[in-house]
N, C-alpha and C positions, 0 to 999 in steps of 0.2 A: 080475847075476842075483840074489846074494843080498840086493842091496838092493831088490828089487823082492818079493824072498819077504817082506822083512822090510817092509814098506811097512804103513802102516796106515790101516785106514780112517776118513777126515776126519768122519764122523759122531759116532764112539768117542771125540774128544777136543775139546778147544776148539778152536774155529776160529782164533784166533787172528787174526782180521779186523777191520779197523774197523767199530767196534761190533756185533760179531759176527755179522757177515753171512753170508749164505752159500758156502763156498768153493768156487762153482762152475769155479773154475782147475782143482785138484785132485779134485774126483769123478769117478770113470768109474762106468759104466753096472754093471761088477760090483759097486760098494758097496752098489747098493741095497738089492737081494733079503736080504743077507749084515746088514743094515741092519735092513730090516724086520722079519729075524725074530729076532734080538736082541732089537728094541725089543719085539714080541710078547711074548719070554719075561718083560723086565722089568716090562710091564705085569701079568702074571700073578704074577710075585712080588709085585708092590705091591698088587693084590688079595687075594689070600692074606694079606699081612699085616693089611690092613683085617679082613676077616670073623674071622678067628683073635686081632684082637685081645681081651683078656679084660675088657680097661675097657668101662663100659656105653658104647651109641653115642651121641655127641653130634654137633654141625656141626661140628669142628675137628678129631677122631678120623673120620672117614667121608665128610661130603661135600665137603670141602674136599681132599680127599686122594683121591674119587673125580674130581671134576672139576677143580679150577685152581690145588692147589696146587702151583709150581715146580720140583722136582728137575732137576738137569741128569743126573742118574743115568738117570731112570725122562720123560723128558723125548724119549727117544729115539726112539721111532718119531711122535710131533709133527713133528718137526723133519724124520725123513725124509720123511714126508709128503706137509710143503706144499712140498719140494723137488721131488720126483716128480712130484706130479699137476700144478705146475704149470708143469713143465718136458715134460709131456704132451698139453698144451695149448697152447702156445707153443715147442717145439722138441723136436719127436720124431722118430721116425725107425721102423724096423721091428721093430728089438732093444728100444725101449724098450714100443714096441707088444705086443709080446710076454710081455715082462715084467709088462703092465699084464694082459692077460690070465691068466699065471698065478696076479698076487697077489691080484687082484682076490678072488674067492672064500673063499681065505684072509683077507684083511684084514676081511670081512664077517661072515667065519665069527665071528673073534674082536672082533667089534663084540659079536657076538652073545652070545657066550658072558660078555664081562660086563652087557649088559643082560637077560641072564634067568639070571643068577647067582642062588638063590633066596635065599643066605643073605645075599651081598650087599644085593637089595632087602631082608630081612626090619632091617636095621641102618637102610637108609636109609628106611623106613616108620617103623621107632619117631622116629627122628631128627622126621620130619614130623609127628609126635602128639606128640611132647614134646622142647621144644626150648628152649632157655632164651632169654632177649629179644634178636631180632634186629635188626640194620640194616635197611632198607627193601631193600637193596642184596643182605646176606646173605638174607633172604624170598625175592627175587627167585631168586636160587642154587637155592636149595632148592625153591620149588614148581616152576624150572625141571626140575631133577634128578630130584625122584619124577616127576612129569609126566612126563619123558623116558622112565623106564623103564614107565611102565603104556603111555605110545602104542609101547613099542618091545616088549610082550608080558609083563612080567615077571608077570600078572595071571591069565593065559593057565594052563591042567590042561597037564601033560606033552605031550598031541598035540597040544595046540592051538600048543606054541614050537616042538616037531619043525617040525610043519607051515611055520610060520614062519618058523625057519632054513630051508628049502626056499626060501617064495616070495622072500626079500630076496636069499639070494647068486644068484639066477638074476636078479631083477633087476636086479641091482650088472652081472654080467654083460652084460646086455642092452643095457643104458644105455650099459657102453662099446662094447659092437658097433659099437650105433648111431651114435656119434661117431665110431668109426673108418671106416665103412662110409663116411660122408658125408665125412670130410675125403679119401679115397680117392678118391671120386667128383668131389670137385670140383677138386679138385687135378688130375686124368688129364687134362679135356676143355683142347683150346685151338681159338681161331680161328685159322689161320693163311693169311695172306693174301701175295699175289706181284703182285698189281696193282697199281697206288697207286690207278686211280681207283674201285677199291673202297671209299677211305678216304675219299669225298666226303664233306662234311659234317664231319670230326672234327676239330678244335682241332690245333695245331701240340704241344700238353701231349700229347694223346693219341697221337698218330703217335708223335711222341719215345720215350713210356714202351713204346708197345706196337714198335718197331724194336727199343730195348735187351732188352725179352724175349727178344726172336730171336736177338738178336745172343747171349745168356745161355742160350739151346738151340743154337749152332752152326747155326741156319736163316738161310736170309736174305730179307727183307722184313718181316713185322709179325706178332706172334702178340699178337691179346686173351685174357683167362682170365676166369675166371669172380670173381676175387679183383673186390671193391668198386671199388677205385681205377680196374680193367679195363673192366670190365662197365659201372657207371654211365654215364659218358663217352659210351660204344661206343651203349648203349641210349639219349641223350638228343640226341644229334646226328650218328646214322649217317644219310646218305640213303638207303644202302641195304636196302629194307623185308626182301627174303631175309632178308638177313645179320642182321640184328634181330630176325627170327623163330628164326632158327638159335640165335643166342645167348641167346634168351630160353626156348624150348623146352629147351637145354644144362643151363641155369638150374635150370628147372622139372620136371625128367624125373628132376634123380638119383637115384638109392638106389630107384626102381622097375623097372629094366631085369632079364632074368633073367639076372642074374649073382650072384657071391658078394657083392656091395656091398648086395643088394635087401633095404630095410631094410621092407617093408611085413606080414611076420609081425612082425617086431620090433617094431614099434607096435602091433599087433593084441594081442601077448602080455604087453608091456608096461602096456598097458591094463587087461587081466584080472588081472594078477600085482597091480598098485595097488586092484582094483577089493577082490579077494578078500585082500587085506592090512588091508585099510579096515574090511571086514566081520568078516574073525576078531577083530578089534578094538574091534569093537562098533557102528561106526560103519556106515549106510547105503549109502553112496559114499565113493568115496576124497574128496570133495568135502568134504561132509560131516566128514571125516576132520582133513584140513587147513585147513579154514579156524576151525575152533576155537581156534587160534591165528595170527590174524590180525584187522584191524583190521575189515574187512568181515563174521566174526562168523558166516555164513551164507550158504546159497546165494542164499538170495532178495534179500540184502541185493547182493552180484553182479548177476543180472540185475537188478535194479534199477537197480543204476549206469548199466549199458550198454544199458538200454533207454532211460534218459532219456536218456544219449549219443544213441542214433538218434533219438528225438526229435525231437531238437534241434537236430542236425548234419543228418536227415538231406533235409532241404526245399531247405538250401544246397547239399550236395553231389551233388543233381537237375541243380540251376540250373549248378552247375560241369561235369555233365559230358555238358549240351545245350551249350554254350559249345565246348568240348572235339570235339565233333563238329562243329556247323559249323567247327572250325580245321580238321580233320582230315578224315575218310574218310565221315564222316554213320554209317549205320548196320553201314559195315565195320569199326569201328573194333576193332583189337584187341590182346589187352596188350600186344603188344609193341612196339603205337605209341604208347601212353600218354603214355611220357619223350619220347618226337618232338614229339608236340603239344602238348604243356605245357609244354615250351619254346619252342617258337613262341608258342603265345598268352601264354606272362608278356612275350616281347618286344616283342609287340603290346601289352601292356599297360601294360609299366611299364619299357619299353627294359632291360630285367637280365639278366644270366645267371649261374650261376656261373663261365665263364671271362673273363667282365670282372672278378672279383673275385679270382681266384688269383694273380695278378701282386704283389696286394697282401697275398697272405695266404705268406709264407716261414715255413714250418714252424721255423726258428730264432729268426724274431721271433713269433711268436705263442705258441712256447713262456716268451719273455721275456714278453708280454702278459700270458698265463695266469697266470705266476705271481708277474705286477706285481698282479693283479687278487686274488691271495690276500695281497701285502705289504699293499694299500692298505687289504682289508676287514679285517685280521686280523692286519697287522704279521709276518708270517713271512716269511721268505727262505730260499732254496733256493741252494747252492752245490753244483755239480760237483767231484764227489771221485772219479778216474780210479784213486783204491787201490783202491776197493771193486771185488772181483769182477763180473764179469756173467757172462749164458751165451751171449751172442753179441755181436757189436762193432756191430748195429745201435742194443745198449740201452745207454739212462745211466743210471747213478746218482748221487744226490743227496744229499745232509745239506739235513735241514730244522732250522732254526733259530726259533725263539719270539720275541714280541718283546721277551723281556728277555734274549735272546742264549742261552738254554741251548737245550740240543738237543734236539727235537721227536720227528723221525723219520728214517727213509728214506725215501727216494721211487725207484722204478726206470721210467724209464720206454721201453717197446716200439713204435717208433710205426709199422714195413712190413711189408705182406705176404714170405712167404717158403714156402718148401715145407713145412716140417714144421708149419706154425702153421696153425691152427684159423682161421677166418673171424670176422668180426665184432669187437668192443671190449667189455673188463673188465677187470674189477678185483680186485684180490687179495691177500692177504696172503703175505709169508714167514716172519712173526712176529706174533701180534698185540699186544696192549697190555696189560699188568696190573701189580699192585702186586704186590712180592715183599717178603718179611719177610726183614731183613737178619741173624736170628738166629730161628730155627724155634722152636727153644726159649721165645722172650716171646711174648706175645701181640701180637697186629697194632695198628699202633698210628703216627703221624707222625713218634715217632723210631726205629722199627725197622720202615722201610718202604723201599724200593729202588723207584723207578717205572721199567721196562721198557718201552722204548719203541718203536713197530712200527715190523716194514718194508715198505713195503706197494707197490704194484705197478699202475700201468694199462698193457696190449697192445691195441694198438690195430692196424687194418691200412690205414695212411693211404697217400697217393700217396707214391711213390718219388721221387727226385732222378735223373737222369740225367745222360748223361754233360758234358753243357753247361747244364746248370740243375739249381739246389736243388731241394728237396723244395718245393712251392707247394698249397696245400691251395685245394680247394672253402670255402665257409660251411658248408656242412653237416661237412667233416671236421672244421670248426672246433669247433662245438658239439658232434660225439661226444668231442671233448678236452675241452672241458669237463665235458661230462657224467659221465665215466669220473673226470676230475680232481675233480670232487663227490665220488664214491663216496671216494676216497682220500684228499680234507680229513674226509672220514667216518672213515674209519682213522687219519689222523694226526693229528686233535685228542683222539682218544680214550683219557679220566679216569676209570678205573676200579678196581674193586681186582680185579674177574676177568676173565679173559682171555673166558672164552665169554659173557660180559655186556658185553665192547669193540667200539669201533667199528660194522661194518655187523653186527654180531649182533645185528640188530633182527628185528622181524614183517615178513614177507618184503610187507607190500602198504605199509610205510613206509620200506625203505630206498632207495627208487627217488626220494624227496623230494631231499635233499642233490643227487643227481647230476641231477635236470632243473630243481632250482632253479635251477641254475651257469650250463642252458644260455639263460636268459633274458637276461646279459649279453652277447650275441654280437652284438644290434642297437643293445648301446647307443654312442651317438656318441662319448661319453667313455671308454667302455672302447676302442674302435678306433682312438682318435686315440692311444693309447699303443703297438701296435704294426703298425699297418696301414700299412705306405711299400710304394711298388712295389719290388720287389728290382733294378731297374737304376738307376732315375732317383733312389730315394732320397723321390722328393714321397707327403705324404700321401695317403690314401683318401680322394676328394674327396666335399663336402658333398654335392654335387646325386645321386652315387653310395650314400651312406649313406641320403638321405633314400627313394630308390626302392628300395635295400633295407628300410626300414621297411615303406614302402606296398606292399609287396608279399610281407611277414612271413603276411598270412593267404593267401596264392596257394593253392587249392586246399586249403585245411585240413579243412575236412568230408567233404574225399573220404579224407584221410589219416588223420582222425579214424576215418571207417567201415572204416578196414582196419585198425587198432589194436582194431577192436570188433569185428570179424572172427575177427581171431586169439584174443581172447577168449569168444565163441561155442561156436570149435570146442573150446578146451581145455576149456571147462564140457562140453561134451557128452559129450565121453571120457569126463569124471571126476564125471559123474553120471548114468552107469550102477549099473545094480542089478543085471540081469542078466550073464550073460556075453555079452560082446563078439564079436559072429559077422559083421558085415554085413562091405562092402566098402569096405574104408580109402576107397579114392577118390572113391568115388558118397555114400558117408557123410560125408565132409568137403564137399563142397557141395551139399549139407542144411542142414547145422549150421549154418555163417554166411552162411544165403540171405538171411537178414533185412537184412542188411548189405553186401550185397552190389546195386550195382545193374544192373551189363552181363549181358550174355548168360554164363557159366561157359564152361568150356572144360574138356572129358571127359578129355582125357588127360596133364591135370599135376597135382602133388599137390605141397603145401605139407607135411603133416604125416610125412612119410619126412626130410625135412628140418629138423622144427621142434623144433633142440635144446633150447630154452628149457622145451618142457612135454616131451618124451621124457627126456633126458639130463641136463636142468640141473635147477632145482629149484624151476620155475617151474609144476611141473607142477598142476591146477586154482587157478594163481596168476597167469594171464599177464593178468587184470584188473588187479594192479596200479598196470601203468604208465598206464592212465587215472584209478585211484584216486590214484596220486600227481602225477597231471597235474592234479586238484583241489585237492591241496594245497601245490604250488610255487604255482599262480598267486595262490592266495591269500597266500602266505608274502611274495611276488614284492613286490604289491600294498601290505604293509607297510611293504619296503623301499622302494616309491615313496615313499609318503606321506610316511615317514619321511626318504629320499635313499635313491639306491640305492646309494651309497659311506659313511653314515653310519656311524661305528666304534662307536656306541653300538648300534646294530641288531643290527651285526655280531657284537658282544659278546652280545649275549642271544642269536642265532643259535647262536651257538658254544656257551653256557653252558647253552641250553636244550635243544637238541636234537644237535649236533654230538659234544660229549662222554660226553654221556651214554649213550648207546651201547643196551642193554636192560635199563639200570638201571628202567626204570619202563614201565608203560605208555604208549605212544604221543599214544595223546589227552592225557595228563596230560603230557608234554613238549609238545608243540605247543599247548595250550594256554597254559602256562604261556609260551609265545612271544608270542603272539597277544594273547590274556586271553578269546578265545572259538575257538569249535569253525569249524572253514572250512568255508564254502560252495561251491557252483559258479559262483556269482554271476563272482568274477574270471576262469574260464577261459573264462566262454562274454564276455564282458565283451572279452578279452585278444584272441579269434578274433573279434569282431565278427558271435556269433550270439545273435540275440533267442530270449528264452524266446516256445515257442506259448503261447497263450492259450485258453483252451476256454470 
């Protein structure tokens, strides 16, 4: 007993890990709180010291000391942090849920209270009018820094920050509701089945995964969920059309039922709380707001994108889904046959599916593929180190290695669904990257520099192994590992001297480049011949197999395009509103992306009770994006053709131009300095096989 009084907590001193990882053996869930608000106080000491210092303010007295320079003292609520949230999003439970709730508030409060510190700003306002000669690098810091605090109110008369602190900690609030509501929801529903001939249609992978669920609830016969690995399968080759209705309605219903889960005020006020955040700040729309730092600049510049997107796409994805009806029901057709019939007609078309291809895709080789695929471009190797803690025994972790042998990063990687985990695939840090000075005292400089090197993190929620077969992945699981594995060559190439200047701390409509560049290696034939064997026989992915996976690379793409321009529609319509937000979440969201939308709607499901990406994440009037940087992989992509798509000299201006750089510079000024010009559309509509109209 006394050694458990006397026990300390693993935050308050070095961890003592290889390469100071974090000791997820040793944390329990009372560290945090006990954590957080230590780290609070020292935060507030280290503030205190800045504004009370009596030297005038310069960049190395103030803003270097407000945002990234290192103490392991004042270093402590960082550190708790990115352990918490994202151990809240990958293995929670009801106590941490709770906890997330209480600090929530508090943690925002005291966001708050140093970004409208007034003396604080008035130190970091001289610093930005008189500053002695900077790096391009240090510039960057600093119009970051002042920037940060005018969009975060410091600008703002006395009611205008009250008001302020008001709308953010209810937001901070809202945002987690929202995610807990939905992981609630989706988590509760299951299919559970007692006939086998209800299992018509599904794959021997499927049956298997969805029995060990059952067998894993003490039921017997077959439970599907709503988890990816579940769901997709169940929706793409059930014969039975009920039962696809059921699980597709499951799907599309949650967080609107009246229960405590119903997340449909929660978007409604979420809306308003962004719209009038936007406005006390000067800005029009939250729209408005946000894309002032972004590469798209404006709204118009947005629909712009996405109206040439429908264009362009959208004459092909007519012709795709007349096709799609004569496979299917003619003018019955509805969502939840979609994955039925377009499966049928790709085998009509080009004899594929994805359960021909899973045999060949073992989640252990493809993990060797992926990251023979970062040795080949990039010379790096990853080795399994079973020292390093995890938070659960699904996840590895990794030493990554450079190729002149010194050590790079960490790599953690999450690859199954499981109860407490959040749906979908990302990416993340538990450390990021910066230069640390090996003596405070000198000035920063190559011999009094320490480079810190991240740890960074992809969860993803891939197909399971069961009890008589490995883990075997779809094509599509394949490229979310890629894609996510992008985001995290984003974090562990990353050369920088400041931590909120590393890796994916880029303009949120550029760092979705690196991870869907990645996924364009997943047809190539030379990248699959390295680890595509069938998991019994041992024999390659055979050629006439790869080759109908090419031809069949644009299978429906303009329908896929117009629901990516979909989802982009609706977010711009939230977040550019001016007035308050009163209509009806459900009838108002198919409005919004009618233009893009071409079937009959259906009145009683809703996407945006769901759609953590613009509610909860921080995608919010940003979910254009990933078509903006679906303009700029293929053109990237396109390079590497030309050039080879394994060329190490590519690879190298890849990494040197853009990958390390992280938000040292402007975006366009990296990518062009890749390039030597600015990207087109030309390669994506080029890559899907859709002609520009002609007027």
């Amino acid at each position: 007993m006394n050694q458990e009084n006397q026990r300390k907590n693993p935050f308050f001193e070095p961890y003592n890990t290889p390469h100071d990882t974090a000791p997820f053996d040793r944390i329990r869930l009372e560290d945090f709180e006990e954590a957080f608000m230590e780290g609070i106080r020292r935060d507030d000491e280290q503030i205190e010291k800045i504004i009370n210092n009596p030297a005038k303010p310069t960049f190395d007295n103030t803003i270097i000391s407000v945002d990234d320079e290192k103490d392991n003292y004042y270093d402590l609520l960082s550190r708790t942090s990115s352990v918490f949230f994202n151990l809240l999003s990958a293995e929670t439970n009801d106590e941490m849920d709770a906890l997330a709730q209480k600090m929530s508030p508090i943690l925002t409060k005291h966001a708050n209270d140093i970004r409208l510190n007034e003396q604080l700003f008035e130190r970091i306002k001289y610093v930005h009018r008189h500053h002695r000669r900077l790096t391009p690098e240090e510039k960057m810091l600093l119009d970051n820094c002042y920037d940060g605090f005018v969009r975060s109110g410091a600008l703002l008369d006395a009611e205008g920050k009250a008001r302020l602190r008001q709308l953010t900690e209810e937001a901070s609030m809202l945002g987690l509701q929202f995610s807990q509501n939905l992981l609630k929801e989706q988590k509760a529903y299951t299919l559970h089945l007692t006939d086998e001939a209800q299992l018509d249609g599904l794959p021997e992978t499927a049956r298997e995964a969805a029995a060990q669920a059952a067998r894993e609830r003490d039921l017997e016969g077959w439970v599907f969920t709503l988890d990816y690995p579940s769901y997709q399968p169940f929706m793409t080759y059930s014969t039975q059309r009920e039962l696809r209705r059921q699980m597709y309605m499951a799907r599309n219903t949650v967080c609107i039922h009246d229960n405590t889960e119903n997340n449909l005020d929660i978007c409604k006020r979420l809306i308003n709380l962004r719209r009038e955040i936007a406005q006390l700040l000067g800005s029009k729309t939250y729209a408005d707001y946000v894309l002032k730092h972004r590469m798209a600049g404006n709204v118009r510049s947005v629909y712009k994108l996405l109206n040439n997107l429908i264009d362009a796409y959208k004459p092909t994805a007519m012709k795709e889904r007349e096709e799609l009806k004569k496979e299917g029901l003619g003018e019955a057709l509805e969502p939840w046959d979609a994955g039925f019939y377009s499966h049928k007609l790709q085998m009509k078309k080009f004899n594929i599916d994805a359960e021909m291809l899973r045999p060949y895709f073992q989640l252990d080789k493809v993990i060797g593929g992926v990251f023979g695929l970062a040795t080949r471009l990039y010379g790096i190797t990853f080795k399994e180190n079973k020292a390093i803690p995890v938070y659960h025994p699904d996840v590895k972790a990794y030493e990554v290695f450079d190729k002149d042998g010194s050590f790079l990063a960490v790599f953690y990687a999450d690859f199954h669904p499981r109860k407490g985990k959040q749906g979908g695939a990302w990416m993340t840090e538990y450390q990021g990257q910066w230069m640390e000075r090996e003596d405070v005292h000198q000035p920063f400089g190559p011999d009094n520099c320490k480079n810190v090197r991240p740890h960074v993190s992809v969860v993803m929620n891939l197909t399971k192994p069961t009890d008589d077969k490995p883990a075997l992945l779809t094509l599509s699981e394949v490229e979310t590992f890629l894609h996510e594995f992008g985001h995290s060559l984003h974090g562990m190439f990353a050369n920088t001297r400041f931590e909120s200047l590393s890796g994916t701390n880029v303009w949120w409509d550029f760092v979705e480049l690196p991870s869907q560049f990645m996924e364009n290696f997943a047809i190539e034939k030379e990248f699959l011949r390295t680890f595509a064997f069938h998991y019994e026989t041992g024999d390659p992915l055979p050629d006439e197999l790869i080759d109908r996976i090419v031809k069949s690379r644009n299978f429906m793409c303009a329908t896929a395009c117009l629901r990516q321009v979909s989802f982009g529609l609706l977010d711009m319509a939230y977040y550019t509103q001016r007035e308050e937000f009163t209509d009806d979440i459900m009838a108002f969201e198919k409005q919004a992306w009618k233009k893009a939308i071409l079937g009959k709607q259906r009145t009683d499901t809703c996407m945006t009770v769901q759609f953590s990406h613009i509610m909860a994440g921080g995608y919010a009037a940003g979910y254009y994006s990933y078509k903006w940087a679906e303009v700029l992989d293929a053109d990237a992509f396109a390079v590497f053709k030309r050039e080879g798509i394994f060329n190490p000299e590519t690879a190298q201006r890849f990494r040197d131009c853009i990958l390390s750089k992280g938000g040292t510079e402007n975006p366009m000024t990296l990518y062009k300095r890749f390039k030597g010009a600015e990207p087109t559309i030309d390669a994506l509509l080029k890559r899907n096989g859709i002609k520009r109209k002609t007027r």
